[in-house]
DSSP file (Angstrom, degrees, kcal/mol; ACC not computed):
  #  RESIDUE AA STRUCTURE BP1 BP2  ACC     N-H-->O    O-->H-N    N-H-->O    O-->H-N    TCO  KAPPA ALPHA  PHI   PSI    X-CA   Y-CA   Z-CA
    1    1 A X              0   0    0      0, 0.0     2,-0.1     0, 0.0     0, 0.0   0.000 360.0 360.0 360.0 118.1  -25.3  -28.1   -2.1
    2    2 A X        -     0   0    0      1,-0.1     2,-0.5     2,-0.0     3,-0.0  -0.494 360.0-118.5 -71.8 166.3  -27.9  -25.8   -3.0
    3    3 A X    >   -     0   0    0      1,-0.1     3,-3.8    -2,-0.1    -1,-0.1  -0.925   8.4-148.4-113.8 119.6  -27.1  -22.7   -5.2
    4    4 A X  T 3  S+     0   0    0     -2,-0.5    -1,-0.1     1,-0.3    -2,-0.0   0.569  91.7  58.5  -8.6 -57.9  -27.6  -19.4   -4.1
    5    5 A X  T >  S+     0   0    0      3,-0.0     3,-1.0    -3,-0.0     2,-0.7   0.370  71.6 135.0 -79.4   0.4  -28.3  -17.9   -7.0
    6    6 A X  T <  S+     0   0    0     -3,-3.8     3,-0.1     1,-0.3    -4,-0.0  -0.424  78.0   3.4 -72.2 114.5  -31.3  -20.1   -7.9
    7    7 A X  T 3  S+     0   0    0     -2,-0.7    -1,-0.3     1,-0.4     2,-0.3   0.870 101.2 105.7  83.0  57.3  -34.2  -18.1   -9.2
    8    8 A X    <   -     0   0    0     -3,-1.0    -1,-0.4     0, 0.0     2,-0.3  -0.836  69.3-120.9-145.4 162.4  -32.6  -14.6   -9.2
    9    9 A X    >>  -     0   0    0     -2,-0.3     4,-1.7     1,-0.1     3,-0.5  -0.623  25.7-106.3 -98.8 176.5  -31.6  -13.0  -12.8
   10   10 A X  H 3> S+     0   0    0     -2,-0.3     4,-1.2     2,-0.2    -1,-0.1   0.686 122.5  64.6 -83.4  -9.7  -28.3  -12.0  -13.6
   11   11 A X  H 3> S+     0   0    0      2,-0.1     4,-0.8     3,-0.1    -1,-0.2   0.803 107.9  46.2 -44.3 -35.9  -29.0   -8.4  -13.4
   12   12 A X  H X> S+     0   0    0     -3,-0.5     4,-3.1     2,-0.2     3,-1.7   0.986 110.4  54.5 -70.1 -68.1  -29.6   -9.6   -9.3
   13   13 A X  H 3X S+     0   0    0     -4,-1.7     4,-2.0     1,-0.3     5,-0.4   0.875 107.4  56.3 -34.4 -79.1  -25.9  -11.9   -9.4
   14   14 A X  H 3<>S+     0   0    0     -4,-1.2     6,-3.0     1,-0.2     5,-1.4   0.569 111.2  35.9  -6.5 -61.7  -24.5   -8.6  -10.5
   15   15 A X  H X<5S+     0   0    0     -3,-1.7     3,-3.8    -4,-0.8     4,-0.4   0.966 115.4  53.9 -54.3 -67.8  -25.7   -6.6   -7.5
   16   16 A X  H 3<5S+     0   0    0     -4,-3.1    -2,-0.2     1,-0.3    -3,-0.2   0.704 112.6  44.2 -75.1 -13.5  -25.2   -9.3   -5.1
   17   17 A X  T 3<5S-     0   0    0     -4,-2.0    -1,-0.3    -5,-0.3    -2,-0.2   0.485 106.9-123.1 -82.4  -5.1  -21.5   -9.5   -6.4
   18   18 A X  T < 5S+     0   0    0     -3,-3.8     4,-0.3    -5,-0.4    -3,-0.2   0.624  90.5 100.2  83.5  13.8  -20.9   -5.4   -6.4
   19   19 A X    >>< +     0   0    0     -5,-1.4     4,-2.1    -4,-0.4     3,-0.9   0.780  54.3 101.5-111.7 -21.0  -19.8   -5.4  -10.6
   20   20 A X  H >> S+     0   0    0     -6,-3.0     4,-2.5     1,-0.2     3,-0.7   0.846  84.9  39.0 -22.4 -71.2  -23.6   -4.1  -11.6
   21   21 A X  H 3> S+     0   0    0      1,-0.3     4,-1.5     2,-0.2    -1,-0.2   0.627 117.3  51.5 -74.4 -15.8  -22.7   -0.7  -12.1
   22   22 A X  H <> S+     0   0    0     -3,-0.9     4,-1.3    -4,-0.3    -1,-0.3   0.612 113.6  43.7 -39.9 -40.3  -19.3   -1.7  -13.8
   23   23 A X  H <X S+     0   0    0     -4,-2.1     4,-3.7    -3,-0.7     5,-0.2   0.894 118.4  48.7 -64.1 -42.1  -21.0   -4.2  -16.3
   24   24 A X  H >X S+     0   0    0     -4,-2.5     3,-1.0    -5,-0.4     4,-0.5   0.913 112.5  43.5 -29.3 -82.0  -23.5   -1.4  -16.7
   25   25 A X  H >X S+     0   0    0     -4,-1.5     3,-3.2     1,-0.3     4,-1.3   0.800 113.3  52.0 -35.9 -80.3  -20.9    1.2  -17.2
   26   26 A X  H 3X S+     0   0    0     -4,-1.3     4,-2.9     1,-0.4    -1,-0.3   0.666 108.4  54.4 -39.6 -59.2  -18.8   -1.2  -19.7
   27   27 A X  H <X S+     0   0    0     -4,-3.7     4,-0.7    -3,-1.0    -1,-0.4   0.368 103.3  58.4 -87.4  11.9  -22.2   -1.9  -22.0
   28   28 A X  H <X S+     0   0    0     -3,-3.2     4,-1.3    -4,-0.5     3,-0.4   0.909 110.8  34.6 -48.6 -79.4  -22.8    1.6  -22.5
   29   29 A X  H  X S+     0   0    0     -4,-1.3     4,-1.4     1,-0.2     5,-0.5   0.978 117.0  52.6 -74.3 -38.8  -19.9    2.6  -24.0
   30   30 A X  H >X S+     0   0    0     -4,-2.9     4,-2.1    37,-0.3     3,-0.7   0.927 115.5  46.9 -33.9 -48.8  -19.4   -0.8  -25.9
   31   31 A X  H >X S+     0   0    0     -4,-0.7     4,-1.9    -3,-0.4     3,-0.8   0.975 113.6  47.4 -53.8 -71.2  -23.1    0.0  -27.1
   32   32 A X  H 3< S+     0   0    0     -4,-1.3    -1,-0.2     1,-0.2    -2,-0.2   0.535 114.8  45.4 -12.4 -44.1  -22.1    3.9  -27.9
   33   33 A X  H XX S+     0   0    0     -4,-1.4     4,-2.0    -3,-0.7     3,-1.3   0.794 110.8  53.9-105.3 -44.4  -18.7    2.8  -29.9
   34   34 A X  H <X S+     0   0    0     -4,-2.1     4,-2.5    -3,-0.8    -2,-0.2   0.857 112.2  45.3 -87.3 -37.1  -20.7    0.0  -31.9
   35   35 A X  H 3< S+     0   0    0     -4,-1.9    -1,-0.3     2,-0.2    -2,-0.2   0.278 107.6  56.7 -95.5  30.9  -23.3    2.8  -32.9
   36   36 A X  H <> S+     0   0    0     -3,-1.3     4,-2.8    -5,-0.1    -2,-0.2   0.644 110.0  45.2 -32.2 -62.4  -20.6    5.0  -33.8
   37   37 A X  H  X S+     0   0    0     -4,-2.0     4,-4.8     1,-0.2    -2,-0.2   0.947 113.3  47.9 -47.4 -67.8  -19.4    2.5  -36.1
   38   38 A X  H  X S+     0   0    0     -4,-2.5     4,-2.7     1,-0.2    -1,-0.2   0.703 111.9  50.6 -45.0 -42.2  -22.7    1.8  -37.4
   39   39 A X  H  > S+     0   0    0      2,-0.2     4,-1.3     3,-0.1    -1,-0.2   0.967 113.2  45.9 -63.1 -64.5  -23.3    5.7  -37.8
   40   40 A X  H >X S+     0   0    0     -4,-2.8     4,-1.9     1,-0.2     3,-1.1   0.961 110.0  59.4 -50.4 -58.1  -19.7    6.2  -39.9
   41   41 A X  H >< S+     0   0    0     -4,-4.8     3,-1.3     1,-0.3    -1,-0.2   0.947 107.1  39.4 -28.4 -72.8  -20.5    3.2  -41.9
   42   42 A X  H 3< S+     0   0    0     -4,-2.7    -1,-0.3     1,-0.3    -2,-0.2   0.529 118.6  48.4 -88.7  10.6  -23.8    4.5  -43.3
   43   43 A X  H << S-     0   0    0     -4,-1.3    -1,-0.3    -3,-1.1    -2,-0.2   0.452 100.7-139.8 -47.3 -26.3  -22.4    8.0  -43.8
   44   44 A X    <<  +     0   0    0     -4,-1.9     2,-0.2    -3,-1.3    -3,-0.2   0.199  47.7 144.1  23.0  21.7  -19.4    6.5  -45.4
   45   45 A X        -     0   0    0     -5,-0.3    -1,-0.2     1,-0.1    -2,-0.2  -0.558  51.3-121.7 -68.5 152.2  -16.6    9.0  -43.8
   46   46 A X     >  -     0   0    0     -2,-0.2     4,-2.5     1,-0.1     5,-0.3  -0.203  24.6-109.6 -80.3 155.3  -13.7    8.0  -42.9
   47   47 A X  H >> S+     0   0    0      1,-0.2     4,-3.3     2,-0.2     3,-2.2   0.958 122.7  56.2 -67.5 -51.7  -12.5    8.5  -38.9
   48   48 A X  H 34 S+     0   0    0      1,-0.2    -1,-0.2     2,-0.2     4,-0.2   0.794 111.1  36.0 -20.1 -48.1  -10.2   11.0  -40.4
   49   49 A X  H 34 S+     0   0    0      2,-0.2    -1,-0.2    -3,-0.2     4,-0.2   0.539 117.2  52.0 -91.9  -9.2  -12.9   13.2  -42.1
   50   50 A X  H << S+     0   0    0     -4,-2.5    -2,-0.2    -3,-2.2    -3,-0.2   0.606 108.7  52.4-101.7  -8.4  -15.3   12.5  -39.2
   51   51 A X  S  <>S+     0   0    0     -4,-3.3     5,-1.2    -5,-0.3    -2,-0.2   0.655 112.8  47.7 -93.6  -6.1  -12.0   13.9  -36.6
   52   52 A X  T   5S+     0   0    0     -5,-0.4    -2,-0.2     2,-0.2    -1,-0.1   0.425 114.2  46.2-110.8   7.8  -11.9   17.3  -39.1
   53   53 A X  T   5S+     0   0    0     -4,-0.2    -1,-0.1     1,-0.1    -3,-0.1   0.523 115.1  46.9 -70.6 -11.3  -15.9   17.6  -38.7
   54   54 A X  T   5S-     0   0    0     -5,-0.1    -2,-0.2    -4,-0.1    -3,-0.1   0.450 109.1-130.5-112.8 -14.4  -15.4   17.1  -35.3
   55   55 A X  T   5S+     0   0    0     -4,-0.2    -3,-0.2     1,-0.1    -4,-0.1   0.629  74.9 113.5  72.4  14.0  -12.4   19.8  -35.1
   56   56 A X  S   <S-     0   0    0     -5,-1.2     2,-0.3    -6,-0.1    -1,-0.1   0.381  75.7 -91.3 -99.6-142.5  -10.5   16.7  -33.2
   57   57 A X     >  -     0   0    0     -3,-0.1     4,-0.9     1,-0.0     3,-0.4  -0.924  34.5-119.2-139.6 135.4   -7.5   14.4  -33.7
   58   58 A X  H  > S+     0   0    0     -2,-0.3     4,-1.1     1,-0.2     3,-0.2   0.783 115.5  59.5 -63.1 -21.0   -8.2   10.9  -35.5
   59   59 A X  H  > S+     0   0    0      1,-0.2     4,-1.6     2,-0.2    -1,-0.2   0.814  97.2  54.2 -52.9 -36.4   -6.9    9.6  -32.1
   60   60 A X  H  4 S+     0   0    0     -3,-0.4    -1,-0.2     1,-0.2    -2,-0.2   0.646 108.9  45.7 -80.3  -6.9   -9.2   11.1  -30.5
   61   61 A X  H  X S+     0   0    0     -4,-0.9     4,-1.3    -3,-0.2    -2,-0.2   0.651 111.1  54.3 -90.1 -26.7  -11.9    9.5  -32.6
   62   62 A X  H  X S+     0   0    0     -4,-1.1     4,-2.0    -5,-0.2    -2,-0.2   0.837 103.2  51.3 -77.8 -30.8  -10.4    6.3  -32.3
   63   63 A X  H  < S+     0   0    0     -4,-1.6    -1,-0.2     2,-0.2    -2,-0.2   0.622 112.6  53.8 -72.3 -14.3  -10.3    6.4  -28.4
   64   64 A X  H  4 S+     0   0    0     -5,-0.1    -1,-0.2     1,-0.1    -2,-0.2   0.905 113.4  42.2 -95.1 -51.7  -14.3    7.4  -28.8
   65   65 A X  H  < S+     0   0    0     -4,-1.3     2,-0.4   -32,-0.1    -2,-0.2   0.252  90.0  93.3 -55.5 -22.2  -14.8    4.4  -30.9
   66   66 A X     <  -     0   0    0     -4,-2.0   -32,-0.0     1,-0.2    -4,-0.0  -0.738  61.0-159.1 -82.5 133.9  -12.7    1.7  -29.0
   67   67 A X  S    S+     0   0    0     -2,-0.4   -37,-0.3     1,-0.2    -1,-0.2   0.607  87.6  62.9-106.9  27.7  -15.1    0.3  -27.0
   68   68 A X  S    S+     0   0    0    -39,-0.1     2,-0.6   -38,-0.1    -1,-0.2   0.665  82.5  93.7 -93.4  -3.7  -12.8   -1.1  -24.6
   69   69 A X        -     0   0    0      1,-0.2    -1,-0.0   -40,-0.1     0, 0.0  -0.597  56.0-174.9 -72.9 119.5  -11.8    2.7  -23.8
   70   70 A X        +     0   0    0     -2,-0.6    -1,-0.2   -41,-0.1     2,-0.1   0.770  51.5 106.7 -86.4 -14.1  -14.1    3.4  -20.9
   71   71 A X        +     0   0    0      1,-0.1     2,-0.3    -3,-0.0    -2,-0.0  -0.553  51.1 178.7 -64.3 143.8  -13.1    6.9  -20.8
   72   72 A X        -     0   0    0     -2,-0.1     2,-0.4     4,-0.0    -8,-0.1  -0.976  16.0-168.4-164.5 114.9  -16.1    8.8  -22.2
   73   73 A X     >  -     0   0    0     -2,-0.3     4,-0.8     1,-0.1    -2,-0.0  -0.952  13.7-152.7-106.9 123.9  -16.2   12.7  -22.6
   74   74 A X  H  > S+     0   0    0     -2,-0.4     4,-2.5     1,-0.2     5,-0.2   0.540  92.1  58.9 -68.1 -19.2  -19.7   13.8  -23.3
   75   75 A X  H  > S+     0   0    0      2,-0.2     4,-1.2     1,-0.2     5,-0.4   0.960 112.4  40.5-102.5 -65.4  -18.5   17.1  -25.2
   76   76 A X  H  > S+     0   0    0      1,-0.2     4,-1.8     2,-0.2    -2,-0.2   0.796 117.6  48.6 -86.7 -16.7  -16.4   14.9  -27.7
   77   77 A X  H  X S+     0   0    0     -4,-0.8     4,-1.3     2,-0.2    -2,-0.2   0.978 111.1  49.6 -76.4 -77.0  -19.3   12.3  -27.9
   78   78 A X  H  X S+     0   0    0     -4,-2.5     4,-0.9     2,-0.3    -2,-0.2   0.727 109.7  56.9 -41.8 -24.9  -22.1   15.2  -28.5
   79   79 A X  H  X S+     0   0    0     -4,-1.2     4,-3.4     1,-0.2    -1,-0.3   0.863 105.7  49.0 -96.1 -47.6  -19.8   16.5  -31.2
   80   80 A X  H  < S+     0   0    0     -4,-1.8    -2,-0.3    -5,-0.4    -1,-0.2   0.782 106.4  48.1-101.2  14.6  -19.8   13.5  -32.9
   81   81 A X  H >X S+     0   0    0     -4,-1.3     3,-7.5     2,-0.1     4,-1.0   0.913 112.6  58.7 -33.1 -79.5  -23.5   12.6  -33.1
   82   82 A X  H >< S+     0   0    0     -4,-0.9     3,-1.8     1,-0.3    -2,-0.2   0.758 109.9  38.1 -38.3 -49.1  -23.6   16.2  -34.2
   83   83 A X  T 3< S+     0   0    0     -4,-3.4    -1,-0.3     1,-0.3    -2,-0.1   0.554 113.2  58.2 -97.1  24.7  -21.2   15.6  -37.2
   84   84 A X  T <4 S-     0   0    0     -3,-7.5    -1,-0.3    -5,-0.1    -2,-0.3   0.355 116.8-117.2 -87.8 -25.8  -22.9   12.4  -37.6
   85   85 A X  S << S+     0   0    0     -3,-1.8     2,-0.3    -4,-1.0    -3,-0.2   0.877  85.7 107.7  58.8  44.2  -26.4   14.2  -38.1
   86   86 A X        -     0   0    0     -5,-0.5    -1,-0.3    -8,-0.1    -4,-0.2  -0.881  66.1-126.9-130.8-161.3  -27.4   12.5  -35.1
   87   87 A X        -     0   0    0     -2,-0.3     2,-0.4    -6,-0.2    -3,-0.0  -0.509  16.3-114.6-116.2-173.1  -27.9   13.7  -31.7
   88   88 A X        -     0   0    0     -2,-0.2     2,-0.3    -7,-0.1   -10,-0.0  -0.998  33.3-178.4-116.4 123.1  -26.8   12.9  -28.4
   89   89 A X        +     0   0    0     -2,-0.4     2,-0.0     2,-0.0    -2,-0.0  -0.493   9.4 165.4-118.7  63.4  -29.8   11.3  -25.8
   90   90 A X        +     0   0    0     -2,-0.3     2,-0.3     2,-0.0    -2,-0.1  -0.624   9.8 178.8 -84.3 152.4  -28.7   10.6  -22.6
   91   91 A X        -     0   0    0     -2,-0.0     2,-0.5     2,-0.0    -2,-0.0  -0.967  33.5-134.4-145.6 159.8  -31.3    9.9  -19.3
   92   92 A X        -     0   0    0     -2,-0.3     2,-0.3     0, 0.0    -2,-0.0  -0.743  35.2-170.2 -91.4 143.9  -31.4    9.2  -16.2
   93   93 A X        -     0   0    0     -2,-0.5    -2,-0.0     1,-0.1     0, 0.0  -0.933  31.9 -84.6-134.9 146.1  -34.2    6.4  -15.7
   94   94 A X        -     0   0    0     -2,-0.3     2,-0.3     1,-0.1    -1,-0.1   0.036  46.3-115.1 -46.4 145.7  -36.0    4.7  -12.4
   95   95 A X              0   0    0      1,-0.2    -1,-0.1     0, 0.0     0, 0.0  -0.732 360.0 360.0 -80.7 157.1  -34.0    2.0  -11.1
   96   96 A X              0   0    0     -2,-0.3    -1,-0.2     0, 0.0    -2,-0.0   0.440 360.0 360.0 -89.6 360.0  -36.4   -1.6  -11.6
């Protein structure tokens, strides 16, 4: 039996199974939560002092930071960059 998938990448398996734009989705925010982390870390606040720069809830900072929450509000995201001293960069890019 030959296999299908021979000489395609797994970005292509992805497509040809319909879950591309879900994996996509998924390693965005994972990526996003993991530099969060990274961010707090070398600041050294606590989520607590980084939800009362942020004018939020530590829940809601935790829910920002899990990265298995896929919900993702740009306005609470942008607010913490901001009280992070980083920024928020989002673009849209050519599909390859």
């Amino acid at each position: 039996m030959t296999n299908p998938h021979r000489g395609s990448d797994f970005e292509e398996f992805l497509k040809d199974e319909g879950w591309h734009d879900e994996v996509s989705a998924r390693a965005v925010k994972k990526l996003l939560a993991f530099q969060l982390a990274q961010a707090l870390e070398e600041t050294g606040l606590t989520k607590t002092e980084l939800a009362a720069k942020m004018k939020t809830s530590r829940a809601a900072v935790a829910r920002l930071m899990d990265p298995e929450n896929h919900a993702l509000n740009l306005t609470t995201m942008s607010k913490a960059a901001q009280a992070l001293g980083k920024r928020l960069d989002i673009q849209l890019v050519e599909n390859c």
